[in-house]
PAZAPA-4460 file (N, C-alpha, C; in steps of 0.05 Angstrom, whole numbers, plus 32768, in hexadecimal, padded with zeros to 4 digits):
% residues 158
    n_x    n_y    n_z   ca_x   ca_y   ca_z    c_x    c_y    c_z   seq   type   mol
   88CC   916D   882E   88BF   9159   883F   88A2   9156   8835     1      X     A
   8890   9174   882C   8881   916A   8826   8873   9154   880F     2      X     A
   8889   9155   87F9   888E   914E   87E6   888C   9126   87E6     3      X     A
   8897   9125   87FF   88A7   910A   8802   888A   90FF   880D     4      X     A
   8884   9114   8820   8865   90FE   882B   884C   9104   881D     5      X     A
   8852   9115   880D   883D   910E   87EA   8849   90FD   87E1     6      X     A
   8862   90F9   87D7   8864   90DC   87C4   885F   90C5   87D5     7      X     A
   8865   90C4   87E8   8865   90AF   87FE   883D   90A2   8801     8      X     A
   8838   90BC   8808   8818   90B9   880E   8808   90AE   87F5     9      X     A
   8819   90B7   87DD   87FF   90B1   87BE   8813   9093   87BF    10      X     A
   882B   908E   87C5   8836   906A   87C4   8822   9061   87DD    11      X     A
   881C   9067   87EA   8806   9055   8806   87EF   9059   87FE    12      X     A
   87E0   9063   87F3   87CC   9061   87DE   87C7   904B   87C3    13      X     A
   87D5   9055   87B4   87E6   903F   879E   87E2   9022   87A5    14      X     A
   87F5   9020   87BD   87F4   9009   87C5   87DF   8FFD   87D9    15      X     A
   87D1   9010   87DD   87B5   9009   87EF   87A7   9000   87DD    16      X     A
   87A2   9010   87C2   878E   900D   87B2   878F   8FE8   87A0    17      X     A
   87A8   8FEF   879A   87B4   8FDB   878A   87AD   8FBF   87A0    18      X     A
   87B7   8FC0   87B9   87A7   8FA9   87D0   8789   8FA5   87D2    19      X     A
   8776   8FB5   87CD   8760   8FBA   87D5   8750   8FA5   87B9    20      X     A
   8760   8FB3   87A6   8759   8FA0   8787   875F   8F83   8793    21      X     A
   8778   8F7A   8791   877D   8F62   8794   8774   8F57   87AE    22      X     A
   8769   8F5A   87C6   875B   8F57   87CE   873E   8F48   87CD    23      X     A
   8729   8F60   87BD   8719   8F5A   87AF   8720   8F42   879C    24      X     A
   872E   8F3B   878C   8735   8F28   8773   873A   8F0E   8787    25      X     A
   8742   8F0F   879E   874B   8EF7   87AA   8729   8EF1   87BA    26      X     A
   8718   8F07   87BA   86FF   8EF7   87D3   86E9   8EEA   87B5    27      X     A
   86EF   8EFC   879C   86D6   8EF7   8786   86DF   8EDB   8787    28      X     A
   86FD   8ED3   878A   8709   8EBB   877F   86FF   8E9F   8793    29      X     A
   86FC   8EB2   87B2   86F9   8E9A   87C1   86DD   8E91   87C0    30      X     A
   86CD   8EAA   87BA   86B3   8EA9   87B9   86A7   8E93   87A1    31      X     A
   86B4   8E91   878C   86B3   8E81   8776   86BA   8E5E   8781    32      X     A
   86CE   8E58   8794   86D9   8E44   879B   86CC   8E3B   87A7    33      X     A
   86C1   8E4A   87BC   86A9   8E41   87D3   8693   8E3F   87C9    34      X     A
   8680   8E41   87AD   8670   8E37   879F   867D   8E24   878A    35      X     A
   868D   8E20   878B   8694   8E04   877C   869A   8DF4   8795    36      X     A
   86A2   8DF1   87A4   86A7   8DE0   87B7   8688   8DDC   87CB    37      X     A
   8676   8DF1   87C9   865E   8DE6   87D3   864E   8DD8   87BF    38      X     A
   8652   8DD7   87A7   8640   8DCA   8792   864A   8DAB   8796    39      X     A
   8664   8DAD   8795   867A   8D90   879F   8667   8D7D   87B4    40      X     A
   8668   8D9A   87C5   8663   8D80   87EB   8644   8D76   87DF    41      X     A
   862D   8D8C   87D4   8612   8D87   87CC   8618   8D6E   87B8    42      X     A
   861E   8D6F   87A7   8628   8D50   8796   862D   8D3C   87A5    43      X     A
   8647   8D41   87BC   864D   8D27   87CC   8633   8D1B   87DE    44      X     A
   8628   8D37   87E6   860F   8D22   87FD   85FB   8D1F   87E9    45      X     A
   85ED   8D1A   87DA   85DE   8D20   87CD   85E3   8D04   87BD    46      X     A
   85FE   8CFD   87B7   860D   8CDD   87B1   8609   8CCA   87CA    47      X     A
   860F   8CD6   87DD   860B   8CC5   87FF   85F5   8CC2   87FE    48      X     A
   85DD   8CD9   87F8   85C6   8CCE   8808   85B7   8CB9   87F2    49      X     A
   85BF   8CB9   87DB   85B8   8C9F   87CA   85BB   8C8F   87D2    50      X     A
   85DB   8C87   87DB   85E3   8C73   87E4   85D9   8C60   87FE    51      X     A
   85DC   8C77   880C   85CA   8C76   882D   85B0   8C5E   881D    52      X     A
   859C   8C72   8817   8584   8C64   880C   8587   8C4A   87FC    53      X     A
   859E   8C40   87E7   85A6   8C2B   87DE   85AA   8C14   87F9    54      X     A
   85C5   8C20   8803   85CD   8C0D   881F   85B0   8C03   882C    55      X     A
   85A0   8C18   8835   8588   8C12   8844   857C   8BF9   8836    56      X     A
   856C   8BFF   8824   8569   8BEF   8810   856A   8BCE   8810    57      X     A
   858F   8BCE   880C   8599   8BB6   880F   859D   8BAE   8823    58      X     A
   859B   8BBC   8838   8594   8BB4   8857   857B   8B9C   8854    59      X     A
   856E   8BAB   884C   854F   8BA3   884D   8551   8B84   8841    60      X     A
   855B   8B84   882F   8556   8B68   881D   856D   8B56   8824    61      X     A
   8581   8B64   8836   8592   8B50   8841   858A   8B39   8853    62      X     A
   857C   8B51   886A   8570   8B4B   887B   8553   8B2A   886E    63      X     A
   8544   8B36   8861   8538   8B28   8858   8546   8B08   884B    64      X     A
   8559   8B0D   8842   855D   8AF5   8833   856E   8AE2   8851    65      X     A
   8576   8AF3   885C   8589   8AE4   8879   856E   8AD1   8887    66      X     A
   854D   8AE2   8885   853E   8AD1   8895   852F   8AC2   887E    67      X     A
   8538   8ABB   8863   8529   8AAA   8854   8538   8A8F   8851    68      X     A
   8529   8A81   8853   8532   8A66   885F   8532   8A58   8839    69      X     A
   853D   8A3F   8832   8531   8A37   881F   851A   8A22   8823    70      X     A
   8505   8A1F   8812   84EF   8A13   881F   84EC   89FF   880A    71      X     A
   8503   89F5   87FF   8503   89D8   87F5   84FE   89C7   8809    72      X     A
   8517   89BF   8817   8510   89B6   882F   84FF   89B0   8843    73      X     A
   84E8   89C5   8842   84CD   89C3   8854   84C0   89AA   883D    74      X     A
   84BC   89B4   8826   84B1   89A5   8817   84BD   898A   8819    75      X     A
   84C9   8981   8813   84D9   8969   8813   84D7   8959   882A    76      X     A
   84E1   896B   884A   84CC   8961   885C   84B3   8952   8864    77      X     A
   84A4   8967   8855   8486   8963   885B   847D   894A   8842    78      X     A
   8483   8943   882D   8483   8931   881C   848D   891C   882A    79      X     A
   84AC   8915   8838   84B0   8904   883F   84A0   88F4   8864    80      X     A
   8492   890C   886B   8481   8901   8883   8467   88F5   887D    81      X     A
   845A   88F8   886F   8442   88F1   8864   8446   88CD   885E    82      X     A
   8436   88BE   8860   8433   88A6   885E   842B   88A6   8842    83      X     A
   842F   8880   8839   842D   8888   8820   8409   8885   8810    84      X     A
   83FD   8878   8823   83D8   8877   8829   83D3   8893   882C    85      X     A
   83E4   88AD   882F   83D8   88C2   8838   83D8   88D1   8818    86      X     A
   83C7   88DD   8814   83C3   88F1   87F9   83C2   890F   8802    87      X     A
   83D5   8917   87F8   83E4   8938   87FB   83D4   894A   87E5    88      X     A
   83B4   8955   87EF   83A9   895B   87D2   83B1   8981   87D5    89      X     A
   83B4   8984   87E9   83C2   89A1   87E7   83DF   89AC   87F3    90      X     A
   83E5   89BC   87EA   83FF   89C5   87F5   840B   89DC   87F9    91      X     A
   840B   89EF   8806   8416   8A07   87FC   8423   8A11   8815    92      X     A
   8438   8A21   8803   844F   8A31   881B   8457   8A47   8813    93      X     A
   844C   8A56   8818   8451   8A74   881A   8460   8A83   8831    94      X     A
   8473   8A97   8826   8481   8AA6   8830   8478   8AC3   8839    95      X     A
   8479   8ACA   885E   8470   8AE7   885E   8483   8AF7   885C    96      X     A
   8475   8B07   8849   848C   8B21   883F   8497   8B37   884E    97      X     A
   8484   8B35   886D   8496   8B46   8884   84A6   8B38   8893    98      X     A
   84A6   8B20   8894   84B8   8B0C   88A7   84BF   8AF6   8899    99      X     A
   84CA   8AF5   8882   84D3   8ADC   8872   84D8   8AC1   8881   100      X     A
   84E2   8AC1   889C   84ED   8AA9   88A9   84C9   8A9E   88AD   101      X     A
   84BA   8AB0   88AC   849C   8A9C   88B6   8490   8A8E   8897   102      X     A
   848C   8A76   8898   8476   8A6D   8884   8462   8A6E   8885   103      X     A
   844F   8A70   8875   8430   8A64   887A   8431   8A4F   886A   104      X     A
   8424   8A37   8878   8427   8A17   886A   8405   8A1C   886F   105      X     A
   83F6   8A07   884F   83E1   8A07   884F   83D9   89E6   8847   106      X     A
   83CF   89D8   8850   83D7   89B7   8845   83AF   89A7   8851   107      X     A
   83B2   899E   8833   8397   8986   8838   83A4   8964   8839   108      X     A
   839C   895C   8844   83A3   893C   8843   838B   892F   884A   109      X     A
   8386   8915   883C   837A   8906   8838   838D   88E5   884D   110      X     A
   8382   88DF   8862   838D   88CB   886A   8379   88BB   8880   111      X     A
   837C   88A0   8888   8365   8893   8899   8374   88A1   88B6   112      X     A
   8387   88AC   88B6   838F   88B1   88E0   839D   88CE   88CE   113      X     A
   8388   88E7   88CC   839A   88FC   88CC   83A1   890C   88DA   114      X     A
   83A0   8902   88F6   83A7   8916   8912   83BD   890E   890F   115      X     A
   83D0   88F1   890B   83E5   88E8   8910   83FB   88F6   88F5   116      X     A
   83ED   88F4   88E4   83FE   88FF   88CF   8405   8923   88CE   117      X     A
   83EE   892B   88D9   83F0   8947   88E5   840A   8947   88FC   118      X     A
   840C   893B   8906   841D   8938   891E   8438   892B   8917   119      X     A
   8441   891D   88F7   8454   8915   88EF   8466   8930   88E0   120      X     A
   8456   893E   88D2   845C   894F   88C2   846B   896C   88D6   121      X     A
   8458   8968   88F3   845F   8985   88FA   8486   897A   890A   122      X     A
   8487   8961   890F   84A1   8952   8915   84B1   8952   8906   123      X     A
   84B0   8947   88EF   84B6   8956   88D4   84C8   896C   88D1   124      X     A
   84AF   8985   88D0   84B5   89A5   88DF   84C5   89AA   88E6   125      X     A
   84CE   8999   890A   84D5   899C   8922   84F3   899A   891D   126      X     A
   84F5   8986   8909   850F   8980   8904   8521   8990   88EF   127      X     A
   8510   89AA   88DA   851F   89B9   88CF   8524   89D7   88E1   128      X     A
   8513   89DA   88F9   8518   89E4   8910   8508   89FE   8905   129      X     A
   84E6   89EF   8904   84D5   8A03   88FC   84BB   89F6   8914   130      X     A
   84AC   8A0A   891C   8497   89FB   8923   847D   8A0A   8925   131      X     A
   8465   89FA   8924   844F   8A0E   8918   8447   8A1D   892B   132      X     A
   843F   8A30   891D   8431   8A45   8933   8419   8A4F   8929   133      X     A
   8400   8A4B   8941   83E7   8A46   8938   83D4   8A36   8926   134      X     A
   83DA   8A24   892C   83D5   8A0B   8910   83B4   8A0B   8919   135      X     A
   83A6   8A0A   8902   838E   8A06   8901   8383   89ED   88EB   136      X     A
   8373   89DE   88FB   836E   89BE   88F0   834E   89BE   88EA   137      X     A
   834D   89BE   88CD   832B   89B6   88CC   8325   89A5   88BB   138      X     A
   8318   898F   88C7   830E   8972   88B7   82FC   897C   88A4   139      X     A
   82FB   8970   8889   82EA   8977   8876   82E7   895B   8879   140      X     A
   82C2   894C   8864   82BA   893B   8861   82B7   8930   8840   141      X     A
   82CA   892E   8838   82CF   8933   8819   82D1   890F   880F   142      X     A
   82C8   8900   8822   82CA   88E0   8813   82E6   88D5   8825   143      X     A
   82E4   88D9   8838   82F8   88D2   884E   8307   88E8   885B   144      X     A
   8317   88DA   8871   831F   88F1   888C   8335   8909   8877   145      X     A
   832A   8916   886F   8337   8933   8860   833F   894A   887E   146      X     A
   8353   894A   887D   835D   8963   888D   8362   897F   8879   147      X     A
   835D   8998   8880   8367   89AB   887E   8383   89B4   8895   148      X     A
   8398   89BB   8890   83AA   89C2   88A6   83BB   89E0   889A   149      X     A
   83B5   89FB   88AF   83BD   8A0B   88AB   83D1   8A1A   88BD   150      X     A
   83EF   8A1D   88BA   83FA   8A24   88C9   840F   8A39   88BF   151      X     A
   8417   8A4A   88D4   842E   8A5C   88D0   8446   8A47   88DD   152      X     A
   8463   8A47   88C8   8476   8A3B   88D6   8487   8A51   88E3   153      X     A
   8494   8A4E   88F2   84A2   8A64   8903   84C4   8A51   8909   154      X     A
   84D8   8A5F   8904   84F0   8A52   8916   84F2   8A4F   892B   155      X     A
   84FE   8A38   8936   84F6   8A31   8950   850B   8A45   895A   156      X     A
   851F   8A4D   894A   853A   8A5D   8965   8530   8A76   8963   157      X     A
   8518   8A81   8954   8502   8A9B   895D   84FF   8AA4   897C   158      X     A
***
């Protein structure tokens, strides 16, 4: 008997030992997997958060181009309200770069009634469904009734 639970006891050993190895060989192994698989997920977000920042991005200029109007049209407008006695000696239309849908219109005219033509142009305006906001009017004396006219255009469905 004693014999049997010595061979018995050094086989539950044996096979303890022999478990204890493979054991070990199975955690080095997971331990290896679970740094490949965290290098993985670090790659994947690390791809996301580019992207994130891309998306954002194109948010931004989506956004922007949704409130940029084309401003042929204003022009073309404003050419076709003007009388033809009236002389258009300045013109400018600029776009603000935090609110695209607003213009700044900057305009000199030369005409004998330029309150009325001031008042044709902003109708004009009215009808591409812009209208000014804050318009500032200053007569210069330059060899007849010279207006300066400075306005921000704004959408009217603002």
């Amino acid at each position: 008997m004693f014999y049997i639970a010595l061979i018995g006891g050094l086989y539950m050993m044996t096979m303890d030992y022999f478990t204890y190895k493979r054991a070990q060989r199975e955690k080095m192994e997971a331990d290896q997997q679970r740094k490949v698989t965290e290098s993985e997920r670090d790659a994947f977000k690390s791809e996301l958060d580019g992207l994130e920042v891309d998306a954002a991005k194109g948010e931004v200029v989506a956004r922007w181009m949704e409130g940029a109007r084309n401003m042929q049209p204003i022009a073309v407008r404003l050419a076709r309200a003007v009388k033809q006695d009236t002389r258009l000696g300045e013109l400018s239309l600029t776009r603000s770069e935090e609110v695209p849908s607003n213009i700044s219109l900057t305009l000199r005219l030369t005409s004998d009634n330029s309150s009325s033509e001031i008042s044709a142009i902003e109708a004009a305006l009215g009808q591409l469904q812009y209208r000014s906001y804050s318009p500032q009017i200053s007569k210069l004396q330059e060899g007849g009734d010279t207006v300066d006219y400075k306005s921000t255009l704004v959408r009217s469905n603002q």
